[in-house]
N, C-alpha and C positions, 0 to 999 in steps of 0.2 A: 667070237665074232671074226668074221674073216678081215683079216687085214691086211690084206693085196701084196704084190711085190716093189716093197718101196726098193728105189734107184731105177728101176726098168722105166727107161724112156715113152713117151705116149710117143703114137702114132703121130708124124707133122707132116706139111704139105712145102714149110719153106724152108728151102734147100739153103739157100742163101745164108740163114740162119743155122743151120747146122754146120755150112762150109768155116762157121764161126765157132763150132763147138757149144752154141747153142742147144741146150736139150729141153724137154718139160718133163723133169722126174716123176714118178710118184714118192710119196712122202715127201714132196717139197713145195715151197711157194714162192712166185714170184709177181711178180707185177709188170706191168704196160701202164706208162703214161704219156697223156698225148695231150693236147688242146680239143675244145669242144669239137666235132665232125670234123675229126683228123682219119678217123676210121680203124679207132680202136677196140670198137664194139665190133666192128664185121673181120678184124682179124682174128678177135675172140673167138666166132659165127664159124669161119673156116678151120682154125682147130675143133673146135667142137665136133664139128658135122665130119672128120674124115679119119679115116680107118672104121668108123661103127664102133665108139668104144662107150660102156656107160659114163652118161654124163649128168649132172645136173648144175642148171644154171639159173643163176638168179639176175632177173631184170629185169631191172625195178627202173629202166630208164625210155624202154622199148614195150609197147602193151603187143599182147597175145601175134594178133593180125598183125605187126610189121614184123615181126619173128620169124611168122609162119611164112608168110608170102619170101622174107627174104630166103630164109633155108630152104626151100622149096623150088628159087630160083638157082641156089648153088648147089642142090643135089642135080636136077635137071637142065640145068643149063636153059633154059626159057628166060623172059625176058619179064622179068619185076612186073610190070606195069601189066601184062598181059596174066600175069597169076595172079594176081590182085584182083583183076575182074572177074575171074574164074571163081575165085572165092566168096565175091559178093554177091554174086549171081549163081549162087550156089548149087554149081557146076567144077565142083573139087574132085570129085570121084575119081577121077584119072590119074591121079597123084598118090591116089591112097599106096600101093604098092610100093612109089618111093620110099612114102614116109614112114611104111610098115616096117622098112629094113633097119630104122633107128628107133626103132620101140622101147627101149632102154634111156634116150634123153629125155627129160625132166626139164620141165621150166617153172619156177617161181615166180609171180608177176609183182609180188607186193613191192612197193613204192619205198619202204620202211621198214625191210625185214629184221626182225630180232634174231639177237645170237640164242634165243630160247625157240624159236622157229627155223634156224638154220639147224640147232639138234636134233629136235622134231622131225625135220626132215631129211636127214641123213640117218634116224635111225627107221624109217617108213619104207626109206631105200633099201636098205638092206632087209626090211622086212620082205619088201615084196620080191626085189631082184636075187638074194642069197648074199650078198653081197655089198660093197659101199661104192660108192663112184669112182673112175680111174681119173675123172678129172673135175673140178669142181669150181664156175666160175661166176664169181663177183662184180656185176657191173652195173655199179661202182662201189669203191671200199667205201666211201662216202655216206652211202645210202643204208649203209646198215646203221641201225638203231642201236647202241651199245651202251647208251641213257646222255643224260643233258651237258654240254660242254659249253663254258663260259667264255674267256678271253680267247686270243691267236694261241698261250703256250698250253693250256690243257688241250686244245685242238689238237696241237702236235702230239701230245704225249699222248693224247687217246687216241690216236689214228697207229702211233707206234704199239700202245696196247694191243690195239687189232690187230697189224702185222704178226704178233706173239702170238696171238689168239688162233687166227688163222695158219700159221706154221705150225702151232702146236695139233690142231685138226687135220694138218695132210701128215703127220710124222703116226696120229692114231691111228686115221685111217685108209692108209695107202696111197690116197688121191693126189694130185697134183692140183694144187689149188692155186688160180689163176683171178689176179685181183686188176681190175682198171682202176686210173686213178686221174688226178688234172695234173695240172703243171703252173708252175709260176708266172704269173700276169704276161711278162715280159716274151714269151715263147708261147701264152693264149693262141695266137695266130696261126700256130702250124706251119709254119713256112721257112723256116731255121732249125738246124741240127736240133736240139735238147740234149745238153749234158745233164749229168745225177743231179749235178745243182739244182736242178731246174724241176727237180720231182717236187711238188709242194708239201710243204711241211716238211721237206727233206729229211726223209722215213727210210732212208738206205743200208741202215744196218742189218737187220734183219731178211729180208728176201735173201732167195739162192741167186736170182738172179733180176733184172731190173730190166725193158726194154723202152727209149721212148720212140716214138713216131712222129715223123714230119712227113709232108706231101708236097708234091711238083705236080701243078696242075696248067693244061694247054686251054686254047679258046674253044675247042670241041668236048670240052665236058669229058677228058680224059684224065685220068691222074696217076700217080704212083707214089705208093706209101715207099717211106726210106723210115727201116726197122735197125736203129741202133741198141747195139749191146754194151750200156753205160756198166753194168756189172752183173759179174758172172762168175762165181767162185768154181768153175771146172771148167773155162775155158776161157776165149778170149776177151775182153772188157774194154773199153776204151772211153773211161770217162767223161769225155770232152764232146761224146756224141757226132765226134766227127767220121767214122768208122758206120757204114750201113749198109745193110743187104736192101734188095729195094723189089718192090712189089707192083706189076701191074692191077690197076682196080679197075674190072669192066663194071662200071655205073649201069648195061642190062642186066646181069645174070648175080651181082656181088659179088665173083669171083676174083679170088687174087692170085698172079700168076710169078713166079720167080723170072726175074729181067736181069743182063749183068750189067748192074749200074752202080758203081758206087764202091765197089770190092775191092 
């Protein structure tokens, strides 16, 4: 089986993050945790979608149609709401050519995917592409099925399991496998740094690297994600979440843009 070139960096779009020594390896895993629509799923969205590299993504929290409309709006720059109707009114065909040029990403929509289905489907990948994914993303680590968990400490210890689980599948098969995750009640809101503490279940040993996300929002519906690097074993880390590159979020198109805010 081909087993890609683990350490070679995937393609990224934020600079901000790299100025941090930030990378997304293959053969590594890291995590993004944020608060509910902090906008950790559409920074997922934007790695995914640039350089064209195979990808497969599971998401199990976003059905087909907001996927579609969203990626669609960040390959083209159009405006969410107006490819949305385009799509219901199934008047899509002018897009096709976009979405031709990413014929390699992969989406899983199951709500409850199993690690017997996540196999399944990494070796389907490789059946059809020659190959296995350069990048492979979970959203949310949550949402995989890994069987029945009891009180708050088997919670943690299966969630740490997965992290294993999952590190051990991007070191097999090249990928960089890219996990979303929540955060601690107290930091729910999004509106405050997130240090590592604050990753719930506090599952920090294991990733290569660890990002949370908070956002600064105005009265026009503008916002900016601030992408902290709580831990980074190949570069810089700053536990305390006070340290963030910070991202414009255009609310028409999804896209997020590197701003110097925060550095």
């Amino acid at each position: 089986m081909v087993k890609g070139a683990a350490g070679e960096p995937l393609p990224s779009p934020f600079q901000g993050l790299a100025r941090h020594d930030v990378e997304f390896r293959r053969g590594e895993f890291s995590l993004i945790a944020a608060g509910p629509g902090t906008g950790k799923s559409l920074f997922a969205l934007n790695l995914a979608l640039h350089g064209n590299i195979p990808v497969l993504y599971y998401s199990a929290d976003s059905n087909a149609a907001t996927q579609l409309t969203r990626a669609t709006a960040i390959l083209t720059g159009d405006h969410v709401r107006d490819v949305k109707k385009k799509l219901l009114a199934d008047e899509f065909g002018e897009y096709t050519a976009y979405l031709g040029k990413r014929w390699w990403l992969r989406f899983n929509y199951e709500a409850r995917p199993t690690l017997k289905t996540i196999e399944m489907d990494l070796r389907a990948y490789h059946e059809v592409f020659g190959m296995f994914p350069h990048l492979v993303v979970c959203d949310n680590i949550t949402n995989i099925d890994a069987g029945a968990v009891g009180d708050a400490e088997s919670f943690t210890f299966g969630l740490e399991s997965m992290c294993e689980y999952l590190s051990e599948m991007a070191r097999y098969t090249g990928a960089h496998v890219l996990a979303l995750h929540h955060v601690t009640g107290e930091y729910s809101d999004g509106l405050q740094p997130i240090p590592l503490s604050g990753v719930k279940g506090k599952i920090g040993r294991v990733p290569n690297v660890i990002l949370t996300i908070h956002k600064e929002t105005d009265e026009m519906d503008g916002a900016i994600l601030h992408v902290s690097p709580v831990k980074n074993r190949e570069g810089f880390a700053d536990p305390s979440g006070q340290t963030f590159s910070s991202y414009e979020f255009n609310s028409s198109n999804m896209q997020l843009t590197d701003v110097a805010v925060g550095l």
